[in-house]
C-alpha positions in Angstrom: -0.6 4.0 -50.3 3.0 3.4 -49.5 4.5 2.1 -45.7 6.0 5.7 -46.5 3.3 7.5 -46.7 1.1 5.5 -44.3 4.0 6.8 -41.7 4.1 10.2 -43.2 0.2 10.7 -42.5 -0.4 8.5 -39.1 -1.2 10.3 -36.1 0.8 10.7 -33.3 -0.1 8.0 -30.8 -0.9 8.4 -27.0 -1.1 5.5 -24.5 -4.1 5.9 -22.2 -4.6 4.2 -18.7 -7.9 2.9 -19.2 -10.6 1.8 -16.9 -13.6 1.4 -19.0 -15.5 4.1 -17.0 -17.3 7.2 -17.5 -13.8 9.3 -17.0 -11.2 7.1 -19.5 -14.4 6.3 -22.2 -14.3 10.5 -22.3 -10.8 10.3 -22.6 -10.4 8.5 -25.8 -12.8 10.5 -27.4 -11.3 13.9 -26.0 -8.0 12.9 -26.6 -8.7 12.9 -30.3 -10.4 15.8 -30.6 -8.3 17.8 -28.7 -4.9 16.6 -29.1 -5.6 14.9 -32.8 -4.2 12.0 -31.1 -4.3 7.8 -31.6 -5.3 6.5 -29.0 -3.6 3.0 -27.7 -6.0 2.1 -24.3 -3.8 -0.4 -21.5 -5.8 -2.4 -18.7 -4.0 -3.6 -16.3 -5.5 -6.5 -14.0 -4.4 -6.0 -10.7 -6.7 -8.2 -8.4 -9.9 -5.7 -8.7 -13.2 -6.7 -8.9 -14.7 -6.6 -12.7 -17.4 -8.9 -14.8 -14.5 -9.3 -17.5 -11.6 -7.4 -18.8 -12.7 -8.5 -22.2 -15.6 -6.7 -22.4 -13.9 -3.6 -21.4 -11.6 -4.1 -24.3 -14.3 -4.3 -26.6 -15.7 -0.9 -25.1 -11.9 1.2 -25.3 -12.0 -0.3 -29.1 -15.9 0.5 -29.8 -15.5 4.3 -28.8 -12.1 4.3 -30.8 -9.1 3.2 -29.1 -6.8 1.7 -32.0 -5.4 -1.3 -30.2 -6.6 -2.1 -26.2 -4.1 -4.1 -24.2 -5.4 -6.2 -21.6 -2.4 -7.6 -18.7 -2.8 -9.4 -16.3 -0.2 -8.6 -13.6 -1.4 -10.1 -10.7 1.5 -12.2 -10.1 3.6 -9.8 -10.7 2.0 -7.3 -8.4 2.3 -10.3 -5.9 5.8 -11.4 -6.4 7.6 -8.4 -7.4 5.7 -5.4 -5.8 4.1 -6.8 -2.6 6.9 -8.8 -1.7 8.8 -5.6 -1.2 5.8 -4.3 0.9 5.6 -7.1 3.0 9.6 -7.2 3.7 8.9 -3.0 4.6 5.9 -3.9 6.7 4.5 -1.0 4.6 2.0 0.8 6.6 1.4 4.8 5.7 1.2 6.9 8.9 1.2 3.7 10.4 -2.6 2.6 9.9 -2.8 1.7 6.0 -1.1 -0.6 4.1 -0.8 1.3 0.6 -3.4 -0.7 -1.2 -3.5 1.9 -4.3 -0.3 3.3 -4.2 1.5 -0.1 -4.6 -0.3 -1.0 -8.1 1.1 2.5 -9.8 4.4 2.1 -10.6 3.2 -1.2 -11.4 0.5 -0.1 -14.2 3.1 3.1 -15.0 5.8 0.6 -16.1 3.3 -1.5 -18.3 2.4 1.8 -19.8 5.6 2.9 -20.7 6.8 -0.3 -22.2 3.6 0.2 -24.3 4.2 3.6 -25.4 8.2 2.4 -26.8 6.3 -0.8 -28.3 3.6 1.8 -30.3 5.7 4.6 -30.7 3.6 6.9 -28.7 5.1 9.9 -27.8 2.3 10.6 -24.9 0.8 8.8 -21.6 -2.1 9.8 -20.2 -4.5 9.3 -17.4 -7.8 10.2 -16.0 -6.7 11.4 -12.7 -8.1 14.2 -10.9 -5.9 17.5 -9.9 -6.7 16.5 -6.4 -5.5 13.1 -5.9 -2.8 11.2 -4.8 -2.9 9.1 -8.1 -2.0 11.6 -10.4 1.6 12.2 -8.5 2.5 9.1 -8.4 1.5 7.9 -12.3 3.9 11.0 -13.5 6.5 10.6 -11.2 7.0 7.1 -12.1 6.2 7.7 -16.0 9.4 10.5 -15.6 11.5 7.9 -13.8 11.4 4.9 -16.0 11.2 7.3 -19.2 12.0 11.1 -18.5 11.2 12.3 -22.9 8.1 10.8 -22.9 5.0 13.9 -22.1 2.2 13.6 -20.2 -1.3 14.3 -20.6 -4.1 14.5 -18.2 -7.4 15.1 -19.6 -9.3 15.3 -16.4 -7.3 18.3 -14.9 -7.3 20.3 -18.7 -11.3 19.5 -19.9 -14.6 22.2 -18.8 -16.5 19.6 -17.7 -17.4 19.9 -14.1 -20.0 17.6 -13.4 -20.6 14.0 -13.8 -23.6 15.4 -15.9 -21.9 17.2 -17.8 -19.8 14.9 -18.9 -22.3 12.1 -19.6 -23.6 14.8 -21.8 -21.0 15.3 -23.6 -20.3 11.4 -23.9 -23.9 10.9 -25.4 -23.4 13.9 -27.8 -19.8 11.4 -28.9 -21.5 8.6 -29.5 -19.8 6.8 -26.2 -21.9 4.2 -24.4 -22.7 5.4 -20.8 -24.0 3.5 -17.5 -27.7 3.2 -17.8 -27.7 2.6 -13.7 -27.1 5.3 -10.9 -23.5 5.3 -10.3 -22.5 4.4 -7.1 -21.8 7.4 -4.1 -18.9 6.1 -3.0 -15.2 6.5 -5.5 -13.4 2.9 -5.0 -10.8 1.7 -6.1 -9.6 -2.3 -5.4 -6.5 -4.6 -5.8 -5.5 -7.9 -4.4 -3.7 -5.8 -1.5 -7.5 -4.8 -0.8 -10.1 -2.0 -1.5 -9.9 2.0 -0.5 -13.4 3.6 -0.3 -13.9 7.6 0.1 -16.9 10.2 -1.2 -20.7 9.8 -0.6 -21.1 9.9 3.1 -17.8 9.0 4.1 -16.8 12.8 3.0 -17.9 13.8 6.8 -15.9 12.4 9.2 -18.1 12.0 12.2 -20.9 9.6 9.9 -20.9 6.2 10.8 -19.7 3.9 7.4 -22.4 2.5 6.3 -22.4 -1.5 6.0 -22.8 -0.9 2.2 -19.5 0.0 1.3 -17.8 -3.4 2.3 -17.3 -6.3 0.4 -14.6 -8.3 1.6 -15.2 -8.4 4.8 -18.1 -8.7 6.7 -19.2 -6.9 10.5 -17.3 -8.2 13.3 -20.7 -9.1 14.8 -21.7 -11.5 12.2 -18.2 -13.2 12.4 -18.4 -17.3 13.3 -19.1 -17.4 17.1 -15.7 -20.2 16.8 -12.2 -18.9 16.3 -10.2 -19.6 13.5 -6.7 -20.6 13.3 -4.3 -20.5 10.5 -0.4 -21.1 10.2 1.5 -19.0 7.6 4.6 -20.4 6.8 7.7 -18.1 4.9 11.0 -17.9 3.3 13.3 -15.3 3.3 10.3 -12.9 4.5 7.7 -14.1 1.9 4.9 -16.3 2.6 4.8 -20.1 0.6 2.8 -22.0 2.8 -0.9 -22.0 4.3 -1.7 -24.7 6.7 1.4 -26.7 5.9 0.4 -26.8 2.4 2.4 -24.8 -0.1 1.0 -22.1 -2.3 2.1 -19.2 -4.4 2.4 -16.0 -2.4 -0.8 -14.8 -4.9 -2.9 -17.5 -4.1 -1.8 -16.8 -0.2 -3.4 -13.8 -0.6 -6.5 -14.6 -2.4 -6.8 -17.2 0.7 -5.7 -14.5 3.6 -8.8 -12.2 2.1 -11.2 -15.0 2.7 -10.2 -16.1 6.0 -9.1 -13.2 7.8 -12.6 -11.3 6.0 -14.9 -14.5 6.7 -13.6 -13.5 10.2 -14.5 -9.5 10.3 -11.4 -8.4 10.3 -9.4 -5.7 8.1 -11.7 -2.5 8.2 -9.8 0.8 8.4 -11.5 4.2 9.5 -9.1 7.1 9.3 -8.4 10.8 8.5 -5.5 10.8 6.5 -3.2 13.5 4.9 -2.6 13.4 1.1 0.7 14.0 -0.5 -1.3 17.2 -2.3 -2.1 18.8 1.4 -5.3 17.7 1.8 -6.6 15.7 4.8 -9.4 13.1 3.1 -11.7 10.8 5.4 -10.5 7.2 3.5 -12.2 3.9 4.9 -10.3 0.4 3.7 -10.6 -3.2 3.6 -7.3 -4.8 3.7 -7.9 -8.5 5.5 -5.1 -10.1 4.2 -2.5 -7.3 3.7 -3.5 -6.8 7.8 -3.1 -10.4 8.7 0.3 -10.7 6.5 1.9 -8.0 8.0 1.2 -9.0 11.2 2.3 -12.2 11.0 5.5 -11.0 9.3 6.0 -8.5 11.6 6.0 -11.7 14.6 8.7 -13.9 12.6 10.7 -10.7 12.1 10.5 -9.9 16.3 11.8 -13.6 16.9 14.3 -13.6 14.1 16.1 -10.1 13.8 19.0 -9.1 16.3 17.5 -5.8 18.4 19.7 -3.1 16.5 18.6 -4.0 13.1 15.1 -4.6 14.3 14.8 -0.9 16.0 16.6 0.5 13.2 14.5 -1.0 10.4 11.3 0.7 12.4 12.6 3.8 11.4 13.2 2.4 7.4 9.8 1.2 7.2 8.3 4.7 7.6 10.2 5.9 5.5 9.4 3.2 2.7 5.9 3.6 3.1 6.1 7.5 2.7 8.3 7.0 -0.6 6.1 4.8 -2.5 2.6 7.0 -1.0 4.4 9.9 -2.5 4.8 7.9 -5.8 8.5 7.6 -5.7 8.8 3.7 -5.9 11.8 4.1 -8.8 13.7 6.8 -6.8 17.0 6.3 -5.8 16.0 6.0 -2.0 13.5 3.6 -2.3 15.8 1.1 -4.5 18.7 1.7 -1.6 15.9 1.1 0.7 14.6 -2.4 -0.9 18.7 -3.4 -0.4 18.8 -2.6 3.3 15.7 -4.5 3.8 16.3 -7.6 1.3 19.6 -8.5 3.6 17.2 -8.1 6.8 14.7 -11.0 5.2 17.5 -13.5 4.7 16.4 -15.5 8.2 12.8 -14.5 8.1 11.7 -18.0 7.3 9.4 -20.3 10.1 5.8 -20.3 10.5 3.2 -17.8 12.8 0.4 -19.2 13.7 -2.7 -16.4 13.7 -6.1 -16.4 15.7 -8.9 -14.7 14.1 -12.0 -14.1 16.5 -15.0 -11.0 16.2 -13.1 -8.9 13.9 -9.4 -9.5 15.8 -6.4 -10.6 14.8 -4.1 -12.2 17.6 -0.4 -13.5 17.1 -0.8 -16.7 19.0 2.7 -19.1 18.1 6.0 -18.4 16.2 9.0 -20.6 15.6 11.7 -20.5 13.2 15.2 -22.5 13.1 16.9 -18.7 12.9 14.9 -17.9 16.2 17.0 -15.7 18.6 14.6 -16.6 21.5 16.7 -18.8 24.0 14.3 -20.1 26.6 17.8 -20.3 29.0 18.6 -17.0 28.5 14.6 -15.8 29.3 13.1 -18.2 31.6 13.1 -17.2 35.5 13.4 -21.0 36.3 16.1 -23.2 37.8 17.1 -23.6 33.9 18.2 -19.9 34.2 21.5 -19.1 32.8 21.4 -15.4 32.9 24.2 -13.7 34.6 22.1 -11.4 37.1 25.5 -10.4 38.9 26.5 -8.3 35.4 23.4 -6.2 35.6 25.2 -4.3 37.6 28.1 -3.4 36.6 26.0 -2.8 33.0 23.6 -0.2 34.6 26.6 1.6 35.9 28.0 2.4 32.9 24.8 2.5 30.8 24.0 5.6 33.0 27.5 6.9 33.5 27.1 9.8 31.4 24.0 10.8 32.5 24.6 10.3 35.9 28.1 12.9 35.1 25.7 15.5 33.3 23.0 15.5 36.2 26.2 16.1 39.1 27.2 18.9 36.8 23.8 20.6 36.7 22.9 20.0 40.2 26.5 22.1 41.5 25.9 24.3 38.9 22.4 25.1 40.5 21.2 24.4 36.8 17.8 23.0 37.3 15.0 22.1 34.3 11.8 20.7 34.8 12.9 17.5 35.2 14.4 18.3 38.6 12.0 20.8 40.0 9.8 18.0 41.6 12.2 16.5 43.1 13.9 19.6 44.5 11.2 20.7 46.2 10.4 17.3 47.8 14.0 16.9 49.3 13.4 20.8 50.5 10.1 19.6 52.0 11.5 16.6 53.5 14.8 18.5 55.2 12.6 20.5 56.9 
């Protein structure tokens, strides 16, 4: 047969985001049956736990994937994608650090590059319709490549149960677990590891001890504290214990030290972009202990107005990239606002870890705005105390106008009524 023909009669070809799990195996199978598709399978290594990306190559291929790519993006992740966290002090509704929602756009982008490299025409997933996950793999899929279609097996197929579809699995000839599947849905990164389902689903149980793995109970922490000094550059992390390192390898290190110690477990109620609130328990040691630390050098270094100001960015940032929008136009402004904030963040913090705590116990840096003349209430004082004055006046002039105003005006709000009635009291 001719290249001609060959092309004439090939399939259309979808690129699948594969996991090597009950969901994605159905996938490949459904996705030719149903769409009459190729499929391509991509596995992107992101810092999760697994026995081997290799043999979960071999799996997509066995149950009839046509090619499987297997990346590593770790360093990536680390260097282009946590970086940027780390600069936003990336925190979503303040309490968790975006451990899933930072590897998306991440994974998306490796999945459109192989979609132009195959020719595929489709992406798909094995997202749920109730998930954060599925938002933020088509939103980015749209933004890096708006023609190519989506598909998303898991919200289209009948089968409602996990039975049912290690039924229909058997009946395809794809290989299923042969051991009882775990209660809890996880999902893990180098960032850390988000838990939910099982018992976790009502909000008043207890997690049990089960569910961790890279930390363990602040109770069986070393009875000793432990110090470590985290040295940066420009906002990102190159040193451990005066010895440099690759921000990836910091990582890896902050996850054993700062878990070793019992610290990193989150417990929280937290709302999902799709409007439901979901009970989600994390372990995030050394995304916790990095931002903490970053979050010191940044209070020394930073002038006050930037520093307040960026508060405001950061929540922002984190709500972006949690909604999936990490290659909006926002969120790139965004990453140029805080890239010339992280020009001075360079110096070392020094961090004790003790019974599941995390303490910020030493900062220095040559851009430090800390002058000890300036702070100290010592002789060595060289703060102009008689300019307070004169300051307070006019930092309260306009207030101090608007409250004479009000008073003759016999305009009085809450905020005076306690004090009226007290001078009444006392004048009589």
């Amino acid at each position: 047969m001719t290249e001609q023909a060959n092309n004439e009669t090939r399939r259309e070809r979808v690129v699948l985001a594969y996991s090597g799990g009950l969901d994605t195996s159905v996938c490949i199978k459904w996705l030719q049956e149903q769409y009459n598709l190729d499929v391509i399978a991509l596995v992107g290594d992101v810092g999760q736990e697994h026995d081997g990306l290799e043999q979960v190559k071999e799996k997509a291929l066995k149950t009839g994937a046509i090619a499987c790519l297997v990346v590593d993006m770790r360093e990536a992740f680390a260097e282009e994608y946590l970086s940027n966290a780390l600069a936003a002090n990336a925190m979503y509704e303040n309490k968790y650090p975006l451990v899933s929602a930072l590897s998306r756009p991440l994974i998306a982008k490796h999945l459109v590059d192989a979609a132009h490299e195959y020719g595929a025409k489709y992406i798909a997933h094995g997202c749920t319709g109730k998930g954060n996950d599925q938002v933020r793999f088509e939103s980015s899929i749209f933004m890096l490549d708006p023609d190519l279609e989506i598909i998303a097996p898991v919200r289209e197929w009948d089968l409602g149960s996990r039975d049912e579809e290690m039924e229909w699995a058997l009946a395809h000839g794809i290989d299923v677990p042969t051991t009882k599947k775990s209660p809890y849905s996880i999902d893990d990164n180098l960032w850390g590891r988000a838990i939910e389902c099982g018992v976790l689903e009502d909000p008043w149980n207890e997690p049990p001890a089960d569910i961790y793995t890279m930390t363990i109970g602040a109770e069986e922490a070393p009875d000793a504290p432990t110090y470590t000094e985290i040295t940066f550059e420009g906002g990102v992390p190159v040193a451990l214990d005066g010895k440099e390192m690759s921000y990836l390898d910091i990582i890896y290190a902050m996850n054993e030290i700062a878990g070793g110690n019992g610290f990193g477990r989150i417990d929280m109620v937290e709302n999902r972009l799709v409007g439901v609130k979901s009970r989600e328990c994390y372990e995030v040691p050394g995304a916790l202990a990095l931002i903490e630390a970053h979050k010191a050098l940044e209070d020394l270094v930073l002038e006050r107005l930037v520093l307040h100001y960026k508060l405001g960015i950061e929540q922002t940032w984190a709500d972006l990239v949690y909604n999936g929008l990490w290659f909006s136009p926002l969120k790139e402004a965004l990453d140029a606002f805080l890239a010339t904030t992280q020009r001075c963040v360079t110096g070392t913090v020094r961090l004790k870890f003790y019974k599941g705590s995390c303490t910020v116990v030493g900062r220095k840096s040559d851009y430090s705005l800390y002058t000890y003349e300036l702070a100290t209430y010592n002789a060595d004082d060289e703060f102009d105390h008689e300019a307070a004055a004169g300051f307070i006046k006019l930092h309260a002039l306009s207030c101090k106008v608007w409250s004479k105003n009000r008073h003759a005006m016999g305009v009085q709000g809450a905020q005076f009524a306690k004090v009226a009635e007290t001078k009444d009291e006392f004048e009589k």
